[in-house]
Every structure is written in C-alpha cells, then in structure tokens.
BAKOL-235009 format. One line per 5 residues: number of its first residue (from 1); their letters; for each residue x, y, z of C-alpha. Coordinates in steps of 0.05 Angstrom, whole numbers, padded with zeros to 5 digits, m for minus. Example, Ala and Ser with C-alpha at 12.3 -4.5 7.8 and 13.67 -1.06 7.14 Angstrom:
# residues 2
1> AS> 00246 m00090 00156 | 00273 m00021 00143 $
END
This chain:
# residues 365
1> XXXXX> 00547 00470 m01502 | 00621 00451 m01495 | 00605 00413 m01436 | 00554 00378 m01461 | 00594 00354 m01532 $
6> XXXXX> 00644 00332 m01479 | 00606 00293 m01442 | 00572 00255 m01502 | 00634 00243 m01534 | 00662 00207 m01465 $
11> XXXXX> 00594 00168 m01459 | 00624 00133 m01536 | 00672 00090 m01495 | 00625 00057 m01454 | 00571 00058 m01506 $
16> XXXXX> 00625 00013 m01551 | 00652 m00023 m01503 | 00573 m00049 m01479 | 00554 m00063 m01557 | 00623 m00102 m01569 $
21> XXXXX> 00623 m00144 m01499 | 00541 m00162 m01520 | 00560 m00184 m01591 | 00624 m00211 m01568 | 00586 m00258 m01526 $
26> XXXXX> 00532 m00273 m01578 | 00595 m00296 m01631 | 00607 m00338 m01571 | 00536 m00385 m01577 | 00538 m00380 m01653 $
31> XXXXX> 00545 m00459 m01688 | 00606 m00460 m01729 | 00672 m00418 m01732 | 00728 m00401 m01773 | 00765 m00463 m01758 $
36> XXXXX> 00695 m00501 m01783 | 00704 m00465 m01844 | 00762 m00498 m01866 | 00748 m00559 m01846 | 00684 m00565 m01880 $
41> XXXXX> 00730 m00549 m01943 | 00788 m00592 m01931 | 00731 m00648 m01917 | 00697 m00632 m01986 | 00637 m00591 m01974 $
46> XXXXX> 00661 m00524 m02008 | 00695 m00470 m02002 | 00666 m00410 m01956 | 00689 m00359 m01978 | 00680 m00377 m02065 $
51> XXXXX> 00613 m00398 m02048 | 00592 m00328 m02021 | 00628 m00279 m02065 | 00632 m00325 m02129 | 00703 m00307 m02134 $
56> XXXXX> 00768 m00364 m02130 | 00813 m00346 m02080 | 00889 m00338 m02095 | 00915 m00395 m02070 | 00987 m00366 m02056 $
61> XXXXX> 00951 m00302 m02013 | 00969 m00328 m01950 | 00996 m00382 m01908 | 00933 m00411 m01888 | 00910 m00414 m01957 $
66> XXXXX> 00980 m00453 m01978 | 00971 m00499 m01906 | 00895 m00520 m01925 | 00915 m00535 m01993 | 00973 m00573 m01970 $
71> XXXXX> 00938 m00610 m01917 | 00877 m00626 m01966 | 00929 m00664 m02010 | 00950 m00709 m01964 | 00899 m00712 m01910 $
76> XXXXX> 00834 m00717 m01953 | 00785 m00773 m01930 | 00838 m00795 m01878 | 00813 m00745 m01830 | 00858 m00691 m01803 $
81> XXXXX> 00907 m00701 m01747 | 00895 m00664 m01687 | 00960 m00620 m01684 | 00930 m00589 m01753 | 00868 m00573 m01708 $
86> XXXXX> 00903 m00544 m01662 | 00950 m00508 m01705 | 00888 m00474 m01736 | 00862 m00453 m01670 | 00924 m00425 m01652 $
91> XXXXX> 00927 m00379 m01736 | 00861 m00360 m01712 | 00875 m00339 m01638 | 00816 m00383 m01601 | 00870 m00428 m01574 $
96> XXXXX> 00856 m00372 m01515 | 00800 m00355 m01461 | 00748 m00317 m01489 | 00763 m00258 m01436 | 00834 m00259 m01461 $
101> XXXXX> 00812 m00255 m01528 | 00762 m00207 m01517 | 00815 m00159 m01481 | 00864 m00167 m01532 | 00809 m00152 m01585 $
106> XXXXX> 00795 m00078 m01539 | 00867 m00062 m01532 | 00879 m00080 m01601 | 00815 m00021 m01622 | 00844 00031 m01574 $
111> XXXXX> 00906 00032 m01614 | 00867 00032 m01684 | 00897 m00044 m01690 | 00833 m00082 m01723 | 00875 m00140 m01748 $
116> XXXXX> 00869 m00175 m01808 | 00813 m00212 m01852 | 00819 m00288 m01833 | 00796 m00313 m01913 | 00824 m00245 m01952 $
121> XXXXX> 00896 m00238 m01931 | 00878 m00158 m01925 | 00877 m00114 m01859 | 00804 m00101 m01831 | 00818 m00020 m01829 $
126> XXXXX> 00838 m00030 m01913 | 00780 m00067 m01921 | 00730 m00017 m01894 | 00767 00038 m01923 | 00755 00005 m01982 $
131> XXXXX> 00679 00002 m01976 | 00656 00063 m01940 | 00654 00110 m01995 | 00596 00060 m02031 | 00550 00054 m01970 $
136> XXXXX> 00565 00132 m01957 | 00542 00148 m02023 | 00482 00101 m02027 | 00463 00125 m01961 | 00479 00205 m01976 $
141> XXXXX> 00436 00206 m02040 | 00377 00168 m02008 | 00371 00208 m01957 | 00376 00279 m01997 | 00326 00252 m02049 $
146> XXXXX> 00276 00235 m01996 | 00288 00303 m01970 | 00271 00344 m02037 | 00218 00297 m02046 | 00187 00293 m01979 $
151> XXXXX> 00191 00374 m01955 | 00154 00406 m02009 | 00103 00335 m02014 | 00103 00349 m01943 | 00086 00418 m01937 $
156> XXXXX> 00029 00423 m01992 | m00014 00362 m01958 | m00015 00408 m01894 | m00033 00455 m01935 | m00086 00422 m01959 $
161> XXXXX> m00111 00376 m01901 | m00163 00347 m01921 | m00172 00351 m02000 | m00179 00300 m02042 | m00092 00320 m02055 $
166> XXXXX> m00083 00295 m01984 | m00124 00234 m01987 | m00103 00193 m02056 | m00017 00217 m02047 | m00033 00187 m01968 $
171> XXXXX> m00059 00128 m01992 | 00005 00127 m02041 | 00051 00133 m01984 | 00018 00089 m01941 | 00026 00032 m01999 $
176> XXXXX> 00091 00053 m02009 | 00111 00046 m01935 | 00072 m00027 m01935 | 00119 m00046 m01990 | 00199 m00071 m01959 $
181> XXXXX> 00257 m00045 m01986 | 00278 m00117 m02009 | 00218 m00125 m02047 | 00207 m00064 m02086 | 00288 m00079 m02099 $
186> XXXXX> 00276 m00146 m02136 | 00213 m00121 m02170 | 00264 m00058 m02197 | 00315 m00112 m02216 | 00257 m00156 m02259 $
191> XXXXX> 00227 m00100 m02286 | 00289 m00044 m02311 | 00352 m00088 m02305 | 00347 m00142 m02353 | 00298 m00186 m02310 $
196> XXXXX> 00240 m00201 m02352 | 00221 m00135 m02382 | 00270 m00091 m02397 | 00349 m00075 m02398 | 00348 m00003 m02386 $
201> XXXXX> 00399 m00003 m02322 | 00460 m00042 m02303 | 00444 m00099 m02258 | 00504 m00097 m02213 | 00556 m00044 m02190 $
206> XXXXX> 00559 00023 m02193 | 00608 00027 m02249 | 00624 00005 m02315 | 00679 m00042 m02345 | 00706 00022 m02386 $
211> XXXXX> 00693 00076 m02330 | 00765 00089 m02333 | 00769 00108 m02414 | 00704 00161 m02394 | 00708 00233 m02398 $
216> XXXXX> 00684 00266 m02341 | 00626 00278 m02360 | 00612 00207 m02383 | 00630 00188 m02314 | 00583 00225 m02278 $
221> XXXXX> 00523 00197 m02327 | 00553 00122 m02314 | 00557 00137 m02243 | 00487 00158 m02240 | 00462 00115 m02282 $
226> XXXXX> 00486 00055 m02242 | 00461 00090 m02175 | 00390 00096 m02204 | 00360 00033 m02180 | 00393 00029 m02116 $
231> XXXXX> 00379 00098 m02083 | 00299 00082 m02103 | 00302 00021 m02069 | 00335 00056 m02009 | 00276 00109 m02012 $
236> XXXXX> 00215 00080 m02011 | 00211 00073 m01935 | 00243 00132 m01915 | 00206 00175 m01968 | 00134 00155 m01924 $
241> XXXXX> 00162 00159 m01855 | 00190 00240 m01879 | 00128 00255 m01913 | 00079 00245 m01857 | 00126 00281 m01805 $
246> XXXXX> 00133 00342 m01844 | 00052 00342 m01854 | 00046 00332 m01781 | 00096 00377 m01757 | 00064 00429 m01803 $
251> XXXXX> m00005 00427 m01777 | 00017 00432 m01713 | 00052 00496 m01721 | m00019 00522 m01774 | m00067 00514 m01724 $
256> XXXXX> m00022 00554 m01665 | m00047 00618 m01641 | 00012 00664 m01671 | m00014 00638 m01742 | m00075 00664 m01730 $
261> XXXXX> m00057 00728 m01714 | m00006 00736 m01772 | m00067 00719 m01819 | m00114 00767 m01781 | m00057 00823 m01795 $
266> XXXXX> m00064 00808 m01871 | 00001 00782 m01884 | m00007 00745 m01950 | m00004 00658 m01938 | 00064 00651 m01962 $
271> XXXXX> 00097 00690 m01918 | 00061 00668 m01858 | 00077 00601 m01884 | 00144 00605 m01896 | 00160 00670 m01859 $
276> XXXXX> 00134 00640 m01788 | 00115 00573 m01790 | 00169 00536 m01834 | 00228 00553 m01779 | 00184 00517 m01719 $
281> XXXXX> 00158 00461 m01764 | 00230 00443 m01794 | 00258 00440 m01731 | 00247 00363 m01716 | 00248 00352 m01798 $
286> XXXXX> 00312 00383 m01812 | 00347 00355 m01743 | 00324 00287 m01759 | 00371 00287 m01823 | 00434 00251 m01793 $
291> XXXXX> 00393 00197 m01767 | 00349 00190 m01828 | 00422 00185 m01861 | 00442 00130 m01806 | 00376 00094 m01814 $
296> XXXXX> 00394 00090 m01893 | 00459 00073 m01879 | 00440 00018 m01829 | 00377 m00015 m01849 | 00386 m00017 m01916 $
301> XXXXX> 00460 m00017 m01927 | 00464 m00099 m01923 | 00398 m00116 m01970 | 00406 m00064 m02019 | 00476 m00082 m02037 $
306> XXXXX> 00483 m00154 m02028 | 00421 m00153 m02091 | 00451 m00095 m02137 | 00522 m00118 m02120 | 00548 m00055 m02096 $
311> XXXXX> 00620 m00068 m02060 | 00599 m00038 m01989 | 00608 m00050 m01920 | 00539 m00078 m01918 | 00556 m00134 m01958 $
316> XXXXX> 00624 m00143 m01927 | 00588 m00146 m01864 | 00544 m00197 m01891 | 00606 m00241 m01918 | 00642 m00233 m01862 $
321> XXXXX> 00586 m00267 m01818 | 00569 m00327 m01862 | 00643 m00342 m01870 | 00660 m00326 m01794 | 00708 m00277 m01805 $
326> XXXXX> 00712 m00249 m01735 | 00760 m00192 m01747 | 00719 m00160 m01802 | 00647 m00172 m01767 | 00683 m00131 m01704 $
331> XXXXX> 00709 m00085 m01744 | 00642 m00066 m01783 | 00603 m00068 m01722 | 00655 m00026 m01688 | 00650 00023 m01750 $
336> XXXXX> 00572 00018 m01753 | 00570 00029 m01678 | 00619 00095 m01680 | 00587 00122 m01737 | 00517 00113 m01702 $
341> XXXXX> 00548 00149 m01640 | 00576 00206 m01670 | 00516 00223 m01717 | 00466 00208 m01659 | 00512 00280 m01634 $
346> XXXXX> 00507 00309 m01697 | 00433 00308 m01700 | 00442 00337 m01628 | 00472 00401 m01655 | 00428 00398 m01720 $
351> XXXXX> 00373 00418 m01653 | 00412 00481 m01627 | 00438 00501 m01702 | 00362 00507 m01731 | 00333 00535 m01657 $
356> XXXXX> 00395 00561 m01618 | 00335 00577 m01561 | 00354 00501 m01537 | 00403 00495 m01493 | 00419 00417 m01479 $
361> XXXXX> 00463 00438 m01415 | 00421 00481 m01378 | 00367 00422 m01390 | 00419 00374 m01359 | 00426 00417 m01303 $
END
C-alpha cells in the first residue's frame, strides 16, 4: 500500500502542473486584464475592485493605489502617456513572455512563493489562509448532514422497496435533486432572512457584530444560527445523489445469496441487516465521503457564498476573476486543485480502511 500512496502522491506534480499550464493558457485568450482594470478606472468607468466587494479601498495600501490616484489627477480625460502603460505592465509582470511568466509563476509555487494580491496589497498564501476555514466548514457540515440524513433515509427505502414509503420520499428526492443549489438558496433568503416573509436568520455572514462580547455558549448558537441557511442550500443536491446510492447499494447486497441463507438460518432482520449486509453496502457509501466533501466544497463553494456573504475562497475566487487578479485566481485554483488531489487519495484509503480485502497494488500489478 506504501507503494501505491507513493506513487499517487508523485502523479500530484504532473497532475498540477497540466491543470495550471491549461488555465494558464485560457487567462491568456480572456478580454481584459489587470492593467484594463485600472485603466477603465483612471478613465472613469469605476472602480473594480469597490464595485465587486462594495468596500472603498485604502487609498494609501499600496503604491499602485497612490500611482493611479496620482495619475488620475493629472492625466484624467487627457489620456494616459504611454510610459504609465508600460510602467503598469511592468508592477504587474506581463511586460514578459508568457512562458517566462508562466515559469516564474511554477518556480515561484515550488517554493510556497504565491505572490501577492494585485488590488488588496495582501500575500495570496494570507489571503487563503484567511478563507479556508469558512469554505471548510460550509463544506464539512454539508456533507455530515447529508450523511445522517441520507444513511438511515437510505437504508429504510431498501428496506421497503416498493411501498408506498419508497415511492412519495423518491418522488421528494427526485424534486429536490431537480431543484439547483442557487435556487433553493434565494428562495431560503426571500423566505427566512428578511426577504419578503420573514426575519428569522441573518442574511449575511456567519457571525454577528457582537460575536466577540458572547459567552461560549452564545457563540456556538450565533455560529449555528448563521450556518443554518447556508449548509441547506449546500444539501439539497447532495442529500438526493446519497440517498439513492445507499438504496441501491443496499438492494444489491439484500437480494445476494449469503442473505438468503442468513434469513433461512433464522437470524432475526436486524442483524442480518446490519450484522452482514451494512459492511458490503457501505463500502462505496462511506468511501465516497471525501469526494462528496470535495464536491461540496467545489460546486457549491462559489454560489453559496457569494449570495449569503460568507468570506470564503469561493467568493475570493470569484473576485479575483472579475477583477483579474491573476495571483489570487492561481493561487485558489492551485489550492482547489491540491485539495482535490489529495482527497481523491483519501477516498482511496477510505476503500482499504472499510474492506482491507482490497489491495490497490496487487491490482496495479
């Protein structure tokens, strides 16, 4: 199994490398840039980076930010002189070959360099440091909530195949699954935060003003509280998807002919259910955790919090791209990417830890 883990963990660094050279390239055909950015400002057609996060940015945070406002004094309908142009280029780095760049950008990874936000005067490693724990969390409790829910939902429709149980939660599930995760989000906003119904949960953040005055206790509730809406909008695909393929997996393992002969011994249902079958039939449910988690984490990560406000990498991600700030998008995706390559391992193990029968290196050889 050694081997195996080892040779995974080497096939990362080409993995990375193929999912940073593709979007690399991609960044390269995109209309508009960084330098763009400004100059759409300095020319009077807004700010970037206010318009997407609402916020004013400090004008003394960095040099740029003190060189556009300086230029936009004097410059204004004039039209900027091309050694400004070029200056930018150069404050940005695309004064170079994109292969130079692109190296640079590698090199710079290898040594855990990931550079600095172009429009927040903050490094990109801070930044995502910063907003981990909130995706983490949003993806952690989604995923264990559509486990409890799921399993034992999961287990009784196999149960009873067939009833009119099965039939009318299935056709719940199946609606359910119908509905996106975007959707059932803003109907959850309009109808429990304050849209046109009732206030009963905060709108935005997972936090409140006075979460620092709390007891402990009053933290947790406030914490909880502000997760609520979120983490059900995170479900409701996930929940459907689980469901089914613990009913599935289930009446596979019922119908096989060891069941039969456990129930022609007399063994009473639940332990033929849970004493025999429940070890086969989690196998694929249980193992498929860490990518349910990473298909949470993922798909949902950038919809979910750009409408509840949650401070994630999601949403940074989704800043980052309008405003074309290159070092964060790299960064996230190099995150996302590493993240997605290490739990697609994990659920690897999850295999051998439930059934330790499988053996992933004598099936390689």
């Amino acid at each position: 199994m050694g081997a195996y883990i080892l040779r995974r963990l080497l096939l990362i660094i080409p993995t990375l490398i193929g999912v940073m050279v593709v979007n690399f390239a991609l960044t390269q055909f995109v209309p508009g840039g960084p330098v763009e950015q400004v100059l759409a400002n300095l020319q009077g057609e807004g700010d970037v980076f206010e318009t997407i996060t609402g916020t004013q940015a400090d004008a003394g945070s960095s040099n740029l930010a003190e060189n556009t406002a300086y230029q936009s004094e004097y410059a204004g309908a004039r039209g900027l002189p091309p050694e400004f142009i070029a200056d930018l280029e150069r404050q940005f780095g695309l004064d170079k070959p994109p292969l130079e760049r692109f190296l640079s950008m590698m090199w710079n990874y290898m040594r855990f360099d990931f550079g600095e936000s172009y429009f927040k005067s903050e490094g990109v490693l801070d930044l995502v440091w910063d907003k981990l724990p909130v995706s983490i969390s949003l993806g952690l409790w989604a995923t264990l909530i559509s486990y409890m829910v799921s399993i034992p939902l999961g287990i009784r429709k196999a149960v009873r195949d067939g009833s009119s149980f099965d039939t009318w939660t299935s056709g719940i599930i199946i609606a359910a699954y119908a509905i996106p995760g975007f959707l059932f989000a803003i109907l959850l906003l309009v109808l429990l935060a304050g849209g046109s119904y009732w206030q009963i949960f905060p709108l935005r953040g997972l936090t409140s003003p006075d979460w620092d005055q709390m007891s402990w206790l009053g933290k947790i509730a406030d914490y909880f509280w502000h997760i609520t809406l979120p983490v059900l909008a995170s479900v409701i695909s996930s929940f459907a998807t689980l469901t089914l393929l613990t009913k599935n997996s289930f009446l596979d393992e019922i119908r096989k002919q060891y069941v039969v002969t456990a129930k022609a011994k007399g063994l009473p249902e639940s332990r033929v259910l849970y004493g025999h079958v429940f070890r086969n039939a989690m196998l694929i449910v249980i193992a498929g955790f860490p990518g349910l988690f990473l298909s949470v984490f993922f798909g949902g990560s950038v919809i979910i919090e750009t409408l509840f406000s949650l401070d994630g990498l999601g949403r940074l991600g989704y800043e980052a791209a309008l405003a074309r700030d290159y070092p964060v998008i790299f960064g996230t995706l190099f995150f996302f990417g590493l993240i997605g390559l290490l739990i697609g391992i994990l659920s690897d193990l999850m295999y051998v830890f439930v059934d330790p029968r499988i053996d992933f290196e004598r099936r390689d050889t």
